[in-house]
VMD Tcl script that draws the C-alpha trace (Angstrom):
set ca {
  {0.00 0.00 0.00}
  {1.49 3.68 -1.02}
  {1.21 6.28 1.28}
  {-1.59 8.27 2.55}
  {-2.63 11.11 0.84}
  {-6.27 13.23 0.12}
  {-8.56 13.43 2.67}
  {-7.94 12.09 6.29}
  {-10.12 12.61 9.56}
  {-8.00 15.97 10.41}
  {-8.42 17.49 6.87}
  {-6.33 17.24 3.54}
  {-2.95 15.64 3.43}
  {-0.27 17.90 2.80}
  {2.66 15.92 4.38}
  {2.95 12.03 4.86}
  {6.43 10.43 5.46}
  {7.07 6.51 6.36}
  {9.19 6.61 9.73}
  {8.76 3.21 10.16}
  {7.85 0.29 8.15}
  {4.40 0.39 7.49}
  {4.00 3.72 9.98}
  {3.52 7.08 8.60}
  {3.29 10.44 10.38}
  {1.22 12.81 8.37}
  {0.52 16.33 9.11}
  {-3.42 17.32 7.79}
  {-4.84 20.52 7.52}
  {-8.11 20.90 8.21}
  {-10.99 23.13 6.71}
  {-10.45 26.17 8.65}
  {-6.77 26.30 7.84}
  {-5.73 24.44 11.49}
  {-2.88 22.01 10.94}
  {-3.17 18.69 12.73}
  {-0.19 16.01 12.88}
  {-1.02 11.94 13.37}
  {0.01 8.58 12.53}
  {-1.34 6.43 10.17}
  {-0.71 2.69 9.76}
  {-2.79 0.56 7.00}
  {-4.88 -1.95 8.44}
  {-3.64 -4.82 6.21}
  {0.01 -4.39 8.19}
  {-1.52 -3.23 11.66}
  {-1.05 -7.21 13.09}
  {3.02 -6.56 11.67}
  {3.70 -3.42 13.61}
  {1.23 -3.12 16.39}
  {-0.17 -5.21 19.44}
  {-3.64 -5.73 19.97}
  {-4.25 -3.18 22.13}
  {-2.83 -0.73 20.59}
  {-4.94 -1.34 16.96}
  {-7.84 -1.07 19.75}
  {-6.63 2.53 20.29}
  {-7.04 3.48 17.09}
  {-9.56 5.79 15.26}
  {-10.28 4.27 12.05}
  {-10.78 5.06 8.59}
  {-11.52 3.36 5.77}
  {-8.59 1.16 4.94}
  {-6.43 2.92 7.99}
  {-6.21 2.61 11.45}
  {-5.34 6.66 12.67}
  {-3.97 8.28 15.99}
  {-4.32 11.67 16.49}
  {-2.65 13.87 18.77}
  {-3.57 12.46 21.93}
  {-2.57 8.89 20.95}
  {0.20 8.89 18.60}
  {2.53 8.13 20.70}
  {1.21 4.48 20.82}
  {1.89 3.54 18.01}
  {5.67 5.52 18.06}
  {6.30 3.83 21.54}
  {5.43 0.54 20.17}
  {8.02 1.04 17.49}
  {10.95 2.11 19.81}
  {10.08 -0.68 21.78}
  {10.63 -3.18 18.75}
  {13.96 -0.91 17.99}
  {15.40 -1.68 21.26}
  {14.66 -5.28 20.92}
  {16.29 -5.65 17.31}
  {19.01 -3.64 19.16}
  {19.64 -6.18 21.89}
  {19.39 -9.10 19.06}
  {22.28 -7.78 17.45}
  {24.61 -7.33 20.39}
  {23.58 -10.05 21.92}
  {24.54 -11.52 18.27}
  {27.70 -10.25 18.02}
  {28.85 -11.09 21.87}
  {28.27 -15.04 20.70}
  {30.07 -13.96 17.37}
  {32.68 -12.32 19.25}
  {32.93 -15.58 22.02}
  {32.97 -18.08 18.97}
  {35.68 -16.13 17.50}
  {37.72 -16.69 20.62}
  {37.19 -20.01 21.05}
  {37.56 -21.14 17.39}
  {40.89 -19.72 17.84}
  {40.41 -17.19 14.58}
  {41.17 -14.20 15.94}
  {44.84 -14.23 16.48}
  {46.17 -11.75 19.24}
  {49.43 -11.13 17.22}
  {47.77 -10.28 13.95}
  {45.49 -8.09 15.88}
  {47.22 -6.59 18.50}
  {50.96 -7.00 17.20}
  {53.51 -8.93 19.41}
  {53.68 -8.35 22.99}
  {56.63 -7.14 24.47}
  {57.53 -9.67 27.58}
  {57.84 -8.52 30.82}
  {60.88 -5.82 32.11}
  {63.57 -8.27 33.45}
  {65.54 -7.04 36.37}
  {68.93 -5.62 36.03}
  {70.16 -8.75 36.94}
  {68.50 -10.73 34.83}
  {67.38 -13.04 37.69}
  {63.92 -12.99 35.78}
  {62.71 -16.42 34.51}
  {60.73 -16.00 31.86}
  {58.32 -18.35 30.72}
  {55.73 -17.58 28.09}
  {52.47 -18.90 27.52}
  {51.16 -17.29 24.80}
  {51.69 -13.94 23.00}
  {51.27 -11.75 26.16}
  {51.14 -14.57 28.76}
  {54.05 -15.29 30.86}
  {54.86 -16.86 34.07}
  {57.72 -15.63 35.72}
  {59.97 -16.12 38.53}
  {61.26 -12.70 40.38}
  {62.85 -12.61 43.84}
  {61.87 -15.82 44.51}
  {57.76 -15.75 44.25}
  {55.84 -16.74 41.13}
  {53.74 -14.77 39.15}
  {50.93 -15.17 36.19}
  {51.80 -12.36 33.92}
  {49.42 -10.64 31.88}
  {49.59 -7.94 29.34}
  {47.63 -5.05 29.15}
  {46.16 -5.72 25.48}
  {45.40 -8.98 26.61}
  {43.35 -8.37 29.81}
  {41.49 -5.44 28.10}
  {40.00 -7.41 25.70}
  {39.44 -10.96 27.16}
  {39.01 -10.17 30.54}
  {36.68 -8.53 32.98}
  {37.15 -5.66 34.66}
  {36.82 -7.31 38.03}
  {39.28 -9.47 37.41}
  {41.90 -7.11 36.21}
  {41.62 -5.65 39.55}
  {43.13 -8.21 41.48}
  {46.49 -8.25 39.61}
  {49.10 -5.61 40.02}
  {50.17 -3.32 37.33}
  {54.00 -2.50 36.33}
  {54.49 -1.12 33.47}
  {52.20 -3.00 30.55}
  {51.78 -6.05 32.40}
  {49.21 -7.46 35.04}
  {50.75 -9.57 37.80}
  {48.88 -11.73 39.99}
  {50.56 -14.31 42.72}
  {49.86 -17.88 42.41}
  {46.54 -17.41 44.34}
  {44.94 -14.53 42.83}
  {46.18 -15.67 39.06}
  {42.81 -18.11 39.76}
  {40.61 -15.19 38.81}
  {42.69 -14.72 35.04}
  {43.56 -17.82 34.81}
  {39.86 -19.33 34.86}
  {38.61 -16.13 32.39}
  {41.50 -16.88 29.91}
  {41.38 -20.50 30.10}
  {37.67 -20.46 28.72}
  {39.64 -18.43 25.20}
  {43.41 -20.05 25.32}
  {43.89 -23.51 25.43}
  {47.89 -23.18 26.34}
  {46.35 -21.24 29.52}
  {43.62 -23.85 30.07}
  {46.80 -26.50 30.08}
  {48.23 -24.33 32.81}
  {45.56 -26.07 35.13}
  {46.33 -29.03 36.54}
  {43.15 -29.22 38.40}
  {39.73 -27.38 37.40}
  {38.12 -28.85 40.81}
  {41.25 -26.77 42.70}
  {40.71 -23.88 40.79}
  {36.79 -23.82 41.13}
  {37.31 -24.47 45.12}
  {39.85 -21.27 45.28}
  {37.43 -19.21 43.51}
  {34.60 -20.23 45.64}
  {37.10 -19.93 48.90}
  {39.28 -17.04 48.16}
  {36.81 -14.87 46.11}
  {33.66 -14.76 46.95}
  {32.69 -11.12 45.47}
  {34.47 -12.83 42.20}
  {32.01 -15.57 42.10}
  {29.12 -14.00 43.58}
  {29.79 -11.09 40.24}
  {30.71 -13.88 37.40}
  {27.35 -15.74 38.20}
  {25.20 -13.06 38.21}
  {26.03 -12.30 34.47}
  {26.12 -15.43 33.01}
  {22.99 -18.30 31.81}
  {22.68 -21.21 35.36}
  {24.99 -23.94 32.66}
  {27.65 -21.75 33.24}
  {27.68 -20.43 36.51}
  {30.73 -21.11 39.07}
  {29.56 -23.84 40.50}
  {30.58 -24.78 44.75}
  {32.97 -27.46 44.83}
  {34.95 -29.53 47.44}
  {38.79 -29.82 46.73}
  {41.53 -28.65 48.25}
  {42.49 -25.16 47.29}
  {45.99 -23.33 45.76}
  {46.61 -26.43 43.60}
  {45.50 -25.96 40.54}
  {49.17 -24.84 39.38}
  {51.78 -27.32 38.73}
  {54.11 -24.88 40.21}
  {52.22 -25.14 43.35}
  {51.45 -28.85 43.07}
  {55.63 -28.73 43.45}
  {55.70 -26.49 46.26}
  {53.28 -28.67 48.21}
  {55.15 -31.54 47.86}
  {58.57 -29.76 49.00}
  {56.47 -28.73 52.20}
  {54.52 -31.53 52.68}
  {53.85 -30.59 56.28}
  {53.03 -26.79 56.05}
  {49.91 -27.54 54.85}
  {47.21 -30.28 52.97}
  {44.72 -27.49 52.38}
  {45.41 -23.82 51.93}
  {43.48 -21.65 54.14}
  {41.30 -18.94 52.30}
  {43.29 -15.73 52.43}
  {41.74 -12.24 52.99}
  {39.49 -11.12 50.04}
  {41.04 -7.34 48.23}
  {37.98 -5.70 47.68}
  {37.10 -4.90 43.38}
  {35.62 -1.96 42.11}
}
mol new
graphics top color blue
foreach p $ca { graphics top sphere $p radius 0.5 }
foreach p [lrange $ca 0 end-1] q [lrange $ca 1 end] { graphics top cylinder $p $q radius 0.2 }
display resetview
């Protein structure tokens, strides 16, 4: 159907424009010169664009259902309404994009990003560097571990909660061998060389639930109940070879890590 045009309940036609499909807003003029704006939508696409009660709303007329001044803004809120929802489809589209992407392995953080620089050594070179991945390193500095992250990384493939916990020096994110639990189970879901970092998923789900709380309590308000952190019972702090090794060089210090204080995240 074209267009309105000619007569309309408010008077001649003298300006009709589609803002929507199938939903024009006309401006009339009536016999005594008074201008009079509406919206018009044909009758044959009313079930396409409008709900129920709204097409009861309307005033109608001949082959089209009208809203005057008092009640076009039904049929415009219905339209924004169905904007925002197409809206939310296509982001919600292109996070799942964006997530298969990552997991598919296609988008390739040195193509992308360029090549990471690895972490500052110390003067003396008593660094041990081990790298991961392009901008994932462990390393070894005055005698404490550390899960190294850089900042290209962690802005795009992890939260901001979790880039709190780690400490910043220079381009890089560094978090100890308890708090790396928090990157480490956010970049394992994208990396598989940082998934085969953990030696035990039931550890690292038990230090998450133990140590970080806030963490959890965050992670599984934003995600579908499939893939929320679920509680688990295993001893905590071993989900790191590295620690795995330290335990066993102190076999007596401890068989389960106690939780350790929570930092408080933004």
């Amino acid at each position: 159907m074209n267009q309105p045009t000619g007569e309309s309940i408010w008077g001649n036609i003298n300006t009709a424009f589609e803002i929507a499909l199938n939903i024009y807003a006309i401006v009339a003029k009536d016999e005594n010169g008074l201008e009079h704006e509406g919206i018009m939508v044909p009758k044959s696409k009313a079930k396409e664009v409008l709900s129920p009660k709204a097409m009861s709303m309307a005033e109608q007329d001949g082959d089209w259902l009208c809203y005057g001044e008092d009640t076009k803004d039904i049929p415009m809120y219905e339209m924004l309404q169905r904007r925002v929802a197409a809206c939310k489809r296509m982001e919600t589209k292109a996070i799942d994009m964006m997530a298969e992407l990552r997991r598919d392995g296609k988008l390739s953080l040195t193509d992308y990003f360029g090549e990471c620089a690895p972490p500052k050594q110390t003067e003396n070179g008593a660094d041990q560097l081990h790298q991961v991945r392009n901008g994932i390193y462990l390393v070894h500095s005055g005698g404490e571990d550390y899960f190294a992250v850089h900042e290209s990384v962690a802005d795009n493939f992890m939260s901001d909660v979790a880039e709190a916990f780690g400490r910043r020096d220079g381009e890089y994110l560094y978090y100890d061998l308890t708090t790396a639990a928090v990157p480490l189970f956010e970049l394992r879901q994208i990396y598989g060389e940082v998934n085969d970092l953990v030696v035990s998923e039931d550890s690292l789900l038990s230090t998450l639930n133990s140590n970080f709380k806030l963490y959890v309590s965050y992670y599984n308000e934003l995600v579908q109940e499939e893939a929320k952190i679920p509680p688990v019972e295993a001893p905590i702090g071993l989900f790191l070879q590295k620690q795995l090794d330290r335990a066993a060089q102190e076999p007596e210090s401890r068989s389960r890590e106690e939780p350790v204080a929570e930092r408080s995240v933004p």
